[in-house]
C-alpha positions in Angstrom: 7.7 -23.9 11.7 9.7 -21.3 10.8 10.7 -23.1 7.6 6.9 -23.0 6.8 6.5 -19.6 7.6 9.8 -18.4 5.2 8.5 -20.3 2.4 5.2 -19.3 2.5 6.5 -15.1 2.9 8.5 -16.0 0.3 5.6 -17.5 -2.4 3.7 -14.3 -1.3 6.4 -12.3 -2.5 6.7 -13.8 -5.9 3.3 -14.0 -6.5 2.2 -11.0 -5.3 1.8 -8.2 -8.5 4.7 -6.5 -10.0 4.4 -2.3 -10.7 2.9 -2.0 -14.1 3.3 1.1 -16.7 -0.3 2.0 -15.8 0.9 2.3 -12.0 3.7 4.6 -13.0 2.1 6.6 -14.8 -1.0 6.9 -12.4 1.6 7.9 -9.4 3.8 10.6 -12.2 -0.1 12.2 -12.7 -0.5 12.5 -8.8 2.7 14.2 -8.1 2.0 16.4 -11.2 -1.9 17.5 -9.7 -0.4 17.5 -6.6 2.6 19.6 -7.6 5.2 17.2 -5.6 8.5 17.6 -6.8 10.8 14.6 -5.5 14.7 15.5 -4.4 15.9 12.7 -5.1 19.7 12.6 -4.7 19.5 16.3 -4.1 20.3 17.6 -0.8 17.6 20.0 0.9 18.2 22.8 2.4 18.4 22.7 6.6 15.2 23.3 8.0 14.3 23.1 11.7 10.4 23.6 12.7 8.5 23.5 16.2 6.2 20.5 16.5 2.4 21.6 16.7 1.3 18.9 19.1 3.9 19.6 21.8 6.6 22.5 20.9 9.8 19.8 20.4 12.0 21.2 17.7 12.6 18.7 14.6 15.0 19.1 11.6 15.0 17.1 8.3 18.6 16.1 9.2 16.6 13.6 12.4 15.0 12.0 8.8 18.1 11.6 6.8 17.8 8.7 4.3 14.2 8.3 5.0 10.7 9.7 2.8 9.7 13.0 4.4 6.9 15.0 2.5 6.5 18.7 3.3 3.3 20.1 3.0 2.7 23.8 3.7 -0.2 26.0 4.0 -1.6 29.1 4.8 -4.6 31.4 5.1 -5.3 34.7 5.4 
């Protein structure tokens, strides 16, 4: 059974569709609209906030080698 079930995660794998040109360039044009500018390799700066939903303090050093995506906003 679990033969069956690595082949078969493994055919899905191969045949499932490889990242084309198109798909780059579609993802560069979002970050561009959306003004994201990746770090990677860079280090950021530390940055420790207060979580909305219940006040716990959490720093970009608790997400270290993983995607983190800042968005900020305001109003006035």
């Amino acid at each position: 059974m679990k033969v069956a079930l690595a082949l078969g995660l493994a055919l899905a794998l191969l045949m499932a569709p490889a990242p084309t040109p198109a798909a780059d360039k579609a993802l560069e044009d979002l970050m561009f609209d959306l003004q994201l500018v990746p770090m990677q390799g860079q280090v950021p700066p530390p940055l420790e906030l207060e979580r909305y939903s219940d006040g716990k303090k959490v720093s970009l050093a608790e997400h270290r080698g993983r995607p983190v995506m800042l968005y900020f906003w305001a109003t006035w």
